[in-house]
VMD Tcl script that builds the backbone (N, CA, C; Angstrom):
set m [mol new atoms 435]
animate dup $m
set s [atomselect $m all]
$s set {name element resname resid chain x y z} {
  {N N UNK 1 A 117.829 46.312 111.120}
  {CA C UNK 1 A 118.321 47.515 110.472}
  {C C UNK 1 A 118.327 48.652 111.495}
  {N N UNK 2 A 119.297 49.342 111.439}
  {CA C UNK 2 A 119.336 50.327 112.437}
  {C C UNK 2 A 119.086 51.626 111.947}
  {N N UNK 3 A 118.346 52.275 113.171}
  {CA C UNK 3 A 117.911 53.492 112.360}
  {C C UNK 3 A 119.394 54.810 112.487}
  {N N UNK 4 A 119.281 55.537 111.472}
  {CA C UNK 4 A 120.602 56.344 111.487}
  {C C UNK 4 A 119.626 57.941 111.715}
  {N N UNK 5 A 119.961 57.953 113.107}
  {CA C UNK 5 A 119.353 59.641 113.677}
  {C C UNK 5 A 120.172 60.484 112.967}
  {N N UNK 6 A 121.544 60.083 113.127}
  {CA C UNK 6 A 122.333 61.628 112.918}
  {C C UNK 6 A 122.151 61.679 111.381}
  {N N UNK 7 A 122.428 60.882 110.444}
  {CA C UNK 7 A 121.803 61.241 109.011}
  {C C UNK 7 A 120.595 61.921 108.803}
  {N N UNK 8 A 119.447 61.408 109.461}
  {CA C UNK 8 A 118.138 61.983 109.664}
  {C C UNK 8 A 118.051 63.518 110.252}
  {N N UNK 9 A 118.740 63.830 111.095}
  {CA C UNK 9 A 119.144 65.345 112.101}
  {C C UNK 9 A 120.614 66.075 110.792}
  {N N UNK 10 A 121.220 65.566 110.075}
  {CA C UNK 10 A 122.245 65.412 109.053}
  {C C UNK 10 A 121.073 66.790 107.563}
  {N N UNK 11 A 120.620 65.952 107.411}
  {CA C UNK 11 A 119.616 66.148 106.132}
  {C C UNK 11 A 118.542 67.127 106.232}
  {N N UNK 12 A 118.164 67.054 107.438}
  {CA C UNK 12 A 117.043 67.968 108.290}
  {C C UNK 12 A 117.582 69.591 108.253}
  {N N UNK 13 A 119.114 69.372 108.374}
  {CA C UNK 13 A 119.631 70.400 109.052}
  {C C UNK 13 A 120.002 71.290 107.421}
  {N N UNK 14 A 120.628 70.656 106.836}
  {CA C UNK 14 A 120.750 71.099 105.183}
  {C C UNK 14 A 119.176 71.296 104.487}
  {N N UNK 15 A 118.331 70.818 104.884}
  {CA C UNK 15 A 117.354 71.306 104.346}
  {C C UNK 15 A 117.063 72.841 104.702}
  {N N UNK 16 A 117.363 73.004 106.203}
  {CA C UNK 16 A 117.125 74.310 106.834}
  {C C UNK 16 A 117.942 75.256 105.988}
  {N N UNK 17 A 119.260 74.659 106.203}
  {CA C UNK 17 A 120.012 76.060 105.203}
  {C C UNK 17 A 119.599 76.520 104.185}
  {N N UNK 18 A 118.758 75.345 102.833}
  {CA C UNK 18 A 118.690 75.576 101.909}
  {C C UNK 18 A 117.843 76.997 102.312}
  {N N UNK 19 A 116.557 76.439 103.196}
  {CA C UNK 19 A 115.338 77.432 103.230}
  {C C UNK 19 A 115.864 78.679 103.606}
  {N N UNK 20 A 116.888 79.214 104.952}
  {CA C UNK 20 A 117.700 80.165 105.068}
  {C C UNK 20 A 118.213 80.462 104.024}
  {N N UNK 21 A 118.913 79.963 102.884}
  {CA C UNK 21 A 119.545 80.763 101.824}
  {C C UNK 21 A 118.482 81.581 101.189}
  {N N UNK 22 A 117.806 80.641 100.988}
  {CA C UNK 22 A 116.430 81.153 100.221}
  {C C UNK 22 A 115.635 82.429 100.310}
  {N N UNK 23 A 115.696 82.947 101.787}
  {CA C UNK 23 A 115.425 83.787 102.680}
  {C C UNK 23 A 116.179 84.855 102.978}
  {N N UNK 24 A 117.427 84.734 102.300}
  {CA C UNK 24 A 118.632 85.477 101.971}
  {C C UNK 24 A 120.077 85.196 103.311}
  {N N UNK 25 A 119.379 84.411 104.084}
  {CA C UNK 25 A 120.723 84.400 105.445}
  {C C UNK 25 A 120.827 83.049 105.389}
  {N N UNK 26 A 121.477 82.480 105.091}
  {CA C UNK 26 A 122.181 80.675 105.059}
  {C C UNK 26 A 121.999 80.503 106.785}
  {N N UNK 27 A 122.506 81.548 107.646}
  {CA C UNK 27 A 122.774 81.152 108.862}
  {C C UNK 27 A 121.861 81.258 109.887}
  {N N UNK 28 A 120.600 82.202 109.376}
  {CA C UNK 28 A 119.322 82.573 109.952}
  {C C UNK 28 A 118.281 81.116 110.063}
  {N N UNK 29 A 118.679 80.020 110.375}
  {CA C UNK 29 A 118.180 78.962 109.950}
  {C C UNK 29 A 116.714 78.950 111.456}
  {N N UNK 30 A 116.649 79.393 112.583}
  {CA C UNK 30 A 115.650 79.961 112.912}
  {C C UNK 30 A 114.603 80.226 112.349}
  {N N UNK 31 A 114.881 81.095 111.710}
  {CA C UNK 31 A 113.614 81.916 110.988}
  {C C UNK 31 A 113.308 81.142 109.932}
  {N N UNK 32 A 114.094 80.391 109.327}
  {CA C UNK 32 A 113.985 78.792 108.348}
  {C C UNK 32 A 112.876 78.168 108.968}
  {N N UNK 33 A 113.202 77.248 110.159}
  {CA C UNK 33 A 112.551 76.935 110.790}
  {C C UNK 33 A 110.880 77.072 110.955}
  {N N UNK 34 A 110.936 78.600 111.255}
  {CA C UNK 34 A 109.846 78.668 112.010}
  {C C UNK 34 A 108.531 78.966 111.100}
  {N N UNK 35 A 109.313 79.123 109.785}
  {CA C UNK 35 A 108.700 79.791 108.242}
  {C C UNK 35 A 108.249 78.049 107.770}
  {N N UNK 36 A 108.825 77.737 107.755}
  {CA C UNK 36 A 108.934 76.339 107.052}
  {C C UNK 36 A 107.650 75.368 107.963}
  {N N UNK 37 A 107.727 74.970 109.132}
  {CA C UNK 37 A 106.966 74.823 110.289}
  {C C UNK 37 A 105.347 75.468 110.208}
  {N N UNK 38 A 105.379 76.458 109.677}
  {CA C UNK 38 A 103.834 77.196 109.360}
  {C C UNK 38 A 103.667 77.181 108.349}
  {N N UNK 39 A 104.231 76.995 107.319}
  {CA C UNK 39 A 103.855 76.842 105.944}
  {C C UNK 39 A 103.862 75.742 105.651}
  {N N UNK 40 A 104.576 74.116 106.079}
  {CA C UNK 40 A 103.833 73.024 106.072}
  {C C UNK 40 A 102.163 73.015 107.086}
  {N N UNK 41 A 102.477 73.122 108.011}
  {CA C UNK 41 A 101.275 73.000 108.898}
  {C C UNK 41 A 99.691 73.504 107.897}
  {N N UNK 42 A 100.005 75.035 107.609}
  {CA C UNK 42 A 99.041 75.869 106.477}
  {C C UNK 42 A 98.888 74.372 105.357}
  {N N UNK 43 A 99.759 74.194 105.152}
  {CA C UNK 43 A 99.709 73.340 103.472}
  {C C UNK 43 A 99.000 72.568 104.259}
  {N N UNK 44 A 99.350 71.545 105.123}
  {CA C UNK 44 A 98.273 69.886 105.929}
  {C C UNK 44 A 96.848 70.131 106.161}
  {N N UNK 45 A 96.794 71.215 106.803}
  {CA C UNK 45 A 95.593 71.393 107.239}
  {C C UNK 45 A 94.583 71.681 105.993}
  {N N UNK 46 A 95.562 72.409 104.788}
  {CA C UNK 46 A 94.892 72.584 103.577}
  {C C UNK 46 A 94.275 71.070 102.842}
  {N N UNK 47 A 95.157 70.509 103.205}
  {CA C UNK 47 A 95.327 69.415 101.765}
  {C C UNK 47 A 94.449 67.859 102.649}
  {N N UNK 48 A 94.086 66.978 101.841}
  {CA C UNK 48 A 93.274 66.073 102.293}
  {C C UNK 48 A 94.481 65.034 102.881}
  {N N UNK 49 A 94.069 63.973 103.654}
  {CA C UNK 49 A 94.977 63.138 104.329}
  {C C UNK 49 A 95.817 62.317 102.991}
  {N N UNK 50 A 95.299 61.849 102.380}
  {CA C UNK 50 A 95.783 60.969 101.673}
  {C C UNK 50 A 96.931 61.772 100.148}
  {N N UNK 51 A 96.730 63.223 100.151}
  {CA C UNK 51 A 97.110 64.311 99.438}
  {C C UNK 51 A 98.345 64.524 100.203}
  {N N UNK 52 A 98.901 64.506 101.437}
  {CA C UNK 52 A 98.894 64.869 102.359}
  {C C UNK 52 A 100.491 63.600 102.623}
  {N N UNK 53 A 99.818 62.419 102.308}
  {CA C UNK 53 A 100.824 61.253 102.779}
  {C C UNK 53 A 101.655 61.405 101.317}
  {N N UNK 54 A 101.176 61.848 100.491}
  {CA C UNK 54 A 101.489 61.529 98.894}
  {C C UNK 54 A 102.563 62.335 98.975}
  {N N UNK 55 A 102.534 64.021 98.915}
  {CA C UNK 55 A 103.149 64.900 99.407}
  {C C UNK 55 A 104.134 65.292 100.109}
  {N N UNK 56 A 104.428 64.538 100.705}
  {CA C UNK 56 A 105.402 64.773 101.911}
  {C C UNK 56 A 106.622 63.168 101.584}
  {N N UNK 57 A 105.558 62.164 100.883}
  {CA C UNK 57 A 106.377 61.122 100.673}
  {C C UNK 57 A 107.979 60.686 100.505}
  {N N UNK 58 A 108.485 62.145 99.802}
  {CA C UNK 58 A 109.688 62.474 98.965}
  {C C UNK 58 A 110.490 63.171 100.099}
  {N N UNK 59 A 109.995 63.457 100.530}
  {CA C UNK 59 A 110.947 64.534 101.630}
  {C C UNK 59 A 111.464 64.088 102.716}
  {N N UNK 60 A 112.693 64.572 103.278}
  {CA C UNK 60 A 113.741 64.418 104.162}
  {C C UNK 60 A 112.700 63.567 105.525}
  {N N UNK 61 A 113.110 62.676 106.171}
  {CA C UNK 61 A 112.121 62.434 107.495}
  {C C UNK 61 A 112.373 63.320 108.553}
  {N N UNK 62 A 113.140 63.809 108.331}
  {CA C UNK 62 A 113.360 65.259 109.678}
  {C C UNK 62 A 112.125 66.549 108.947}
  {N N UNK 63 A 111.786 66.745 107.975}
  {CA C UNK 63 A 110.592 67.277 107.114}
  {C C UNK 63 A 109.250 66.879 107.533}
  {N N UNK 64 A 109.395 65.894 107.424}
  {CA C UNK 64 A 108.247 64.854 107.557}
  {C C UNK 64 A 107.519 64.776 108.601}
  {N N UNK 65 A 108.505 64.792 109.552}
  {CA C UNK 65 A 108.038 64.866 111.285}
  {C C UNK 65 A 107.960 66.385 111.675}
  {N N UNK 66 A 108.422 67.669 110.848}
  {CA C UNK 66 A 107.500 68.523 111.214}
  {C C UNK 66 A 106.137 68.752 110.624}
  {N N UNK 67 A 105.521 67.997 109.573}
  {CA C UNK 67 A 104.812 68.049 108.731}
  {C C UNK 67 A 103.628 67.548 109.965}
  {N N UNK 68 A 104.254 66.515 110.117}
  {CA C UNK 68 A 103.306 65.477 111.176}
  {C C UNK 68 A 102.893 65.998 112.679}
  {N N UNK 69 A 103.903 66.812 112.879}
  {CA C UNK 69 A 103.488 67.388 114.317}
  {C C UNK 69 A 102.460 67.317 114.876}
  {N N UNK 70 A 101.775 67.034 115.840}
  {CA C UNK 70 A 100.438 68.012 116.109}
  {C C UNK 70 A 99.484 67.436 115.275}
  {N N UNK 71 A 99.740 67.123 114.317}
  {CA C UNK 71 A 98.276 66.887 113.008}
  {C C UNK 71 A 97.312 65.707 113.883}
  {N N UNK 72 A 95.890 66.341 113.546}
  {CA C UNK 72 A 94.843 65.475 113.519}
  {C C UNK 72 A 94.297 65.581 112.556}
  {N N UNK 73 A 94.689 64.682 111.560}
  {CA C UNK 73 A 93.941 64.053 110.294}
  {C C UNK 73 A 92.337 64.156 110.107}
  {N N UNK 74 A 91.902 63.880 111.462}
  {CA C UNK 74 A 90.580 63.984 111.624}
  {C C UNK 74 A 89.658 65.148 111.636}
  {N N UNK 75 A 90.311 66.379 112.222}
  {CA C UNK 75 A 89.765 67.244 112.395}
  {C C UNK 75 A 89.561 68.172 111.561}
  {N N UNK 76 A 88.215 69.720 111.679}
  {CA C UNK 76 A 88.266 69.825 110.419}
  {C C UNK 76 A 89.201 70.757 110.042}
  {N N UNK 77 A 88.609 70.804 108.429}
  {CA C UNK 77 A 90.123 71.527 107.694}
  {C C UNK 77 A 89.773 73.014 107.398}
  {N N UNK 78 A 90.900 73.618 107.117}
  {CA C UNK 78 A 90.476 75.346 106.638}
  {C C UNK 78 A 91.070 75.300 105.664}
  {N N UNK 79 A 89.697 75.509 104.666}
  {CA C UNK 79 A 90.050 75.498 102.757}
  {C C UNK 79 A 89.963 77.535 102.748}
  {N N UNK 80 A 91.087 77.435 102.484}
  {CA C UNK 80 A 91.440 78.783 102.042}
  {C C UNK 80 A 91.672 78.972 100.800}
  {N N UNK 81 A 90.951 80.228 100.131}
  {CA C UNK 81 A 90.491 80.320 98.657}
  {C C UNK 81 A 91.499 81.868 98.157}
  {N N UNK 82 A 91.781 82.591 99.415}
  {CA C UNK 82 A 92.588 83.712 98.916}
  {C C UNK 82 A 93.853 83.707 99.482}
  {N N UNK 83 A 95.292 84.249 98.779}
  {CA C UNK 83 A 96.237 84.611 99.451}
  {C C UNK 83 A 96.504 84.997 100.654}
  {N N UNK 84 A 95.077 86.031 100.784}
  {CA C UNK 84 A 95.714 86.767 102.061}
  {C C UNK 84 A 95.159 85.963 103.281}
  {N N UNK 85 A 94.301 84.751 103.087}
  {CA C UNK 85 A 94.157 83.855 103.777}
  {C C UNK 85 A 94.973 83.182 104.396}
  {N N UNK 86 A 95.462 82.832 103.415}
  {CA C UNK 86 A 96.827 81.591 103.471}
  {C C UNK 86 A 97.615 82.517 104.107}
  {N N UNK 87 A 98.128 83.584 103.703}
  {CA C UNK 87 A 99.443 84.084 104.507}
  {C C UNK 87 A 99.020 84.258 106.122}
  {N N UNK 88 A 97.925 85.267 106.445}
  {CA C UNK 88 A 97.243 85.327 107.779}
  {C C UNK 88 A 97.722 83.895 108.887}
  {N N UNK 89 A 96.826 82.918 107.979}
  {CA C UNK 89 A 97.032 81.473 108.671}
  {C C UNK 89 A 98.286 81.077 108.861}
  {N N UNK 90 A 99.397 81.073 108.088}
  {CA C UNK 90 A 100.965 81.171 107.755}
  {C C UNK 90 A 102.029 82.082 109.554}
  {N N UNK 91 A 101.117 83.488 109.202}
  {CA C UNK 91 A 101.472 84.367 110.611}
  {C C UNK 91 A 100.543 83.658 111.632}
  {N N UNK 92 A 100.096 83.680 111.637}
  {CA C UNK 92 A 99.204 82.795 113.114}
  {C C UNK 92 A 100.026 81.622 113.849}
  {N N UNK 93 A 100.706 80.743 112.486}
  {CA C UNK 93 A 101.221 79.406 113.186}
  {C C UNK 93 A 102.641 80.423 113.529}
  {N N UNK 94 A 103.191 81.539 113.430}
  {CA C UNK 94 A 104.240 82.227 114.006}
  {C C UNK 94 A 105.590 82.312 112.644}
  {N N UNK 95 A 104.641 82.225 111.273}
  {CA C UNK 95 A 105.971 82.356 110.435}
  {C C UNK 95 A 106.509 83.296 109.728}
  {N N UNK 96 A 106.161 84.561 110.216}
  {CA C UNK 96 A 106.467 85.728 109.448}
  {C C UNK 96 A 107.478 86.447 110.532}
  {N N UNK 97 A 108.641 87.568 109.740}
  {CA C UNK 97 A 109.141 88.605 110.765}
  {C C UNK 97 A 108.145 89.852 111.449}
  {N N UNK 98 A 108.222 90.318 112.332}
  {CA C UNK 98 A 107.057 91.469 112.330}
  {C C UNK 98 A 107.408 92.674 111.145}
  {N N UNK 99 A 106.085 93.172 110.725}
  {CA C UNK 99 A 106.095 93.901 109.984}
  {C C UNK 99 A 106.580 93.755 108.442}
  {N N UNK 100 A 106.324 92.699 108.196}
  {CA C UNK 100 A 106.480 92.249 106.676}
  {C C UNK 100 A 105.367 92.420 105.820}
  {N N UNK 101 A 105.284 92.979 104.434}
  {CA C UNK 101 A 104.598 93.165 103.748}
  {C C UNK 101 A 104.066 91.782 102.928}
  {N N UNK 102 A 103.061 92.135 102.358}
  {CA C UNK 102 A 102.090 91.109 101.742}
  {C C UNK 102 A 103.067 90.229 100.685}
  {N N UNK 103 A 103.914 91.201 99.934}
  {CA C UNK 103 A 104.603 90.263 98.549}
  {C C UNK 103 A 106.199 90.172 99.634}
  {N N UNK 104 A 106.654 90.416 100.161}
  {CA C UNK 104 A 107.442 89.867 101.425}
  {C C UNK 104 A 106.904 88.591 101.972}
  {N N UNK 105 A 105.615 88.430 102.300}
  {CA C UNK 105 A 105.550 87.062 102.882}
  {C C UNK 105 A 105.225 86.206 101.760}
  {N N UNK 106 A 104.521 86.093 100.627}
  {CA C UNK 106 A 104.320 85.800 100.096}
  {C C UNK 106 A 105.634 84.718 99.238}
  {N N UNK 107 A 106.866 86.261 98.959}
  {CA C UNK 107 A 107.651 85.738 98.823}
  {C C UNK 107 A 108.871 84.330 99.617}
  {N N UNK 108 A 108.550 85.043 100.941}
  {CA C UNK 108 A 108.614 83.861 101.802}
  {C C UNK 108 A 108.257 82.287 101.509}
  {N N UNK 109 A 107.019 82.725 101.534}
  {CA C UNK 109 A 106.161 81.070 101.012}
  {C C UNK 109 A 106.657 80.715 100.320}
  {N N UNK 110 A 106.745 81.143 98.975}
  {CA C UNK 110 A 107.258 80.374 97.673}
  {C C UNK 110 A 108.789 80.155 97.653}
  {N N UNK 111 A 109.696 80.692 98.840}
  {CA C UNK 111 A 110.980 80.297 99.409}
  {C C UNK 111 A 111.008 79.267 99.673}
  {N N UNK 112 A 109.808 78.483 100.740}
  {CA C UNK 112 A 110.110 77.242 101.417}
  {C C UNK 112 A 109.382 76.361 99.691}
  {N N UNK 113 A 108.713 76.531 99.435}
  {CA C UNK 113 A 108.079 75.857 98.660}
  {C C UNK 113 A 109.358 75.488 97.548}
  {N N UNK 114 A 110.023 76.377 97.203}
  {CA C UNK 114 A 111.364 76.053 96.069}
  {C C UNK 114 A 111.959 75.266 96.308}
  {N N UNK 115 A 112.731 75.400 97.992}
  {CA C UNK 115 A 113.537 74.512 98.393}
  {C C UNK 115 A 113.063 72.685 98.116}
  {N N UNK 116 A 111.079 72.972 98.539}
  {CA C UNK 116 A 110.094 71.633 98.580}
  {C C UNK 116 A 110.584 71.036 97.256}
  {N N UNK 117 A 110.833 71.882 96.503}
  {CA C UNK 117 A 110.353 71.813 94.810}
  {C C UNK 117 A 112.104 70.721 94.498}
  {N N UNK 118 A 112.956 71.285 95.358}
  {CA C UNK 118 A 113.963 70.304 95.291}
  {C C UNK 118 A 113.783 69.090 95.373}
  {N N UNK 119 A 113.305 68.556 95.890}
  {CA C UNK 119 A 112.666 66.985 96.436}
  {C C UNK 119 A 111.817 66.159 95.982}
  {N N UNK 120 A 110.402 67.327 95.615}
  {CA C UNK 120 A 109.127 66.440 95.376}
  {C C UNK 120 A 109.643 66.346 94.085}
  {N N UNK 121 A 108.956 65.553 93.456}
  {CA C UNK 121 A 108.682 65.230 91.810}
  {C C UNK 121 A 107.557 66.423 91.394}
  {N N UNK 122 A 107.972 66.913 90.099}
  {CA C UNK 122 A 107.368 67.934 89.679}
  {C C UNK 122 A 105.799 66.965 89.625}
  {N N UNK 123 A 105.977 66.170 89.177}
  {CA C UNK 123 A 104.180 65.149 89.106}
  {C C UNK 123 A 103.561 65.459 90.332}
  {N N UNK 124 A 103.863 65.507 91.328}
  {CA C UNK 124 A 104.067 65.086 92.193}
  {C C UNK 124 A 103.317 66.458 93.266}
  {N N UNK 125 A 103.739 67.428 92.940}
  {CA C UNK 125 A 103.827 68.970 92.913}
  {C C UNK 125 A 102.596 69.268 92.145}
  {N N UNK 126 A 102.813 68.884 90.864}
  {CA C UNK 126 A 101.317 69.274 90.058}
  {C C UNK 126 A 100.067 68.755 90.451}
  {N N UNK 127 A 100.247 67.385 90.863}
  {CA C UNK 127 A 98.804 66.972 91.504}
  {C C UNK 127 A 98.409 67.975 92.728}
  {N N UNK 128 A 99.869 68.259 93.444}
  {CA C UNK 128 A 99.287 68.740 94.904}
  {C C UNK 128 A 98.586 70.159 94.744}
  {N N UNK 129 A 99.150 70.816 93.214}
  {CA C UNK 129 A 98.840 72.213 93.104}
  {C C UNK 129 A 97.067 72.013 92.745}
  {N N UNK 130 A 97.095 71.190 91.899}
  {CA C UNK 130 A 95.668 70.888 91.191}
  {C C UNK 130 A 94.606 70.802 92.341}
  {N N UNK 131 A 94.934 70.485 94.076}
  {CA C UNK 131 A 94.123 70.260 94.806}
  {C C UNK 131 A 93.780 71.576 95.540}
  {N N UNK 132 A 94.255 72.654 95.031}
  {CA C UNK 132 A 94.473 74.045 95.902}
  {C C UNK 132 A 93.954 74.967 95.307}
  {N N UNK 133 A 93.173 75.848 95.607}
  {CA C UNK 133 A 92.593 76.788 94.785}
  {C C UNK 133 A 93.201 77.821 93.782}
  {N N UNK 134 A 93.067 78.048 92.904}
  {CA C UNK 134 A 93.188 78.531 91.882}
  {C C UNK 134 A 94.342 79.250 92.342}
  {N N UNK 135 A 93.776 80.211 93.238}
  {CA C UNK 135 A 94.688 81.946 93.144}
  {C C UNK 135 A 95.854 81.505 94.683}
  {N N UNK 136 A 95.748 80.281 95.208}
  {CA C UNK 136 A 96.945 79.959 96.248}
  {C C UNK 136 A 98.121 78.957 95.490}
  {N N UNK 137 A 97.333 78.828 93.965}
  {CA C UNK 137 A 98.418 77.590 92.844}
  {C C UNK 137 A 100.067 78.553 93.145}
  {N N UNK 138 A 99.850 80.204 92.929}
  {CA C UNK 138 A 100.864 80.874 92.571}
  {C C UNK 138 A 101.929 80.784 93.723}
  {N N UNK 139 A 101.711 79.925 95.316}
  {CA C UNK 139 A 102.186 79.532 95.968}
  {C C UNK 139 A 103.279 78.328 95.909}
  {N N UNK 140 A 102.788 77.977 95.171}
  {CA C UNK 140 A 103.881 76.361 94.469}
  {C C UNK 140 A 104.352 76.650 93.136}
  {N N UNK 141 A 104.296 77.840 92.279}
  {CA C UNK 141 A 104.798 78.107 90.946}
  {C C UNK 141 A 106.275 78.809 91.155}
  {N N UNK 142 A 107.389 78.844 90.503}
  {CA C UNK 142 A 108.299 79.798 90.770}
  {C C UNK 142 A 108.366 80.788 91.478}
  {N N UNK 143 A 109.049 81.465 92.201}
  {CA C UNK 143 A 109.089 82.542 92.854}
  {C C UNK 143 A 109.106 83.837 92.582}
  {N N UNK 144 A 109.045 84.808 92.601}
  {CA C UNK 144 A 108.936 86.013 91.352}
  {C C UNK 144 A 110.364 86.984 92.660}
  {N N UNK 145 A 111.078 87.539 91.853}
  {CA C UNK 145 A 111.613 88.090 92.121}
  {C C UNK 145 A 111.765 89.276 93.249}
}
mol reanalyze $m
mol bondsrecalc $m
mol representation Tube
mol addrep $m
């Protein structure tokens, strides 16, 4: 069986737009990128390995392999209990514009997460929310306007 890259680089690439639309620029797929890239990474490092394989199961393999980047499964994890945690950690891996406000990035997050929400199975989604603390759930719930 042969593997099909350009479908894989195909699917990868429409995923980006979605997240750019999402973000308000279809064509800003950069900043897609680089949002999407730190807010999986934030989510892995959050979530346990096997949470983790479950999670990502559904999604594009051009997704998948940024999910996987870099990851050591092994090492330890940063359980973050507040928003402004998660977002901090989010800007650190490089996914915010400069000078964006708290419900600006926030809103961000729950951008890439919608697009996620295309893919995963809502089951699927609910287990992963159930593993996340309470007040970072509002990260995987609809997006607020």
């Amino acid at each position: 069986m042969t593997i099909d890259f350009e479908k894989y680089a195909r699917t990868g690439k429409e995923f980006l737009k979605k997240v750019a639309a999402e973000l308000g620029d279809e064509d800003d797929t950069s900043r897609a990128s680089r949002l999407l890239r730190a807010t999986l990474h934030v989510l892995r490092d959050q979530s346990s390995m096997f949470e983790s394989m479950q999670f990502i199961s559904q999604l594009p393999m051009f997704i998948k392999a940024i999910y996987v980047d870099g990851w050591n499964p092994g090492s330890s994890k940063n359980h973050f209990r507040h928003l402004d945690e998660f977002t901090d950690a989010v800007e650190e891996y490089g996914g915010f514009e400069p000078f964006e406000t708290r419900l600006e990035k926030i809103h961000d997050i729950q951008s890439v997460m919608h697009v996620i929400a295309e893919y995963v199975s809502e089951g699927e989604l609910e287990d992963f929310r159930k593993t996340m603390p309470k007040e970072l759930r509002v990260l995987l719930e609809a997006r607020s306007a």
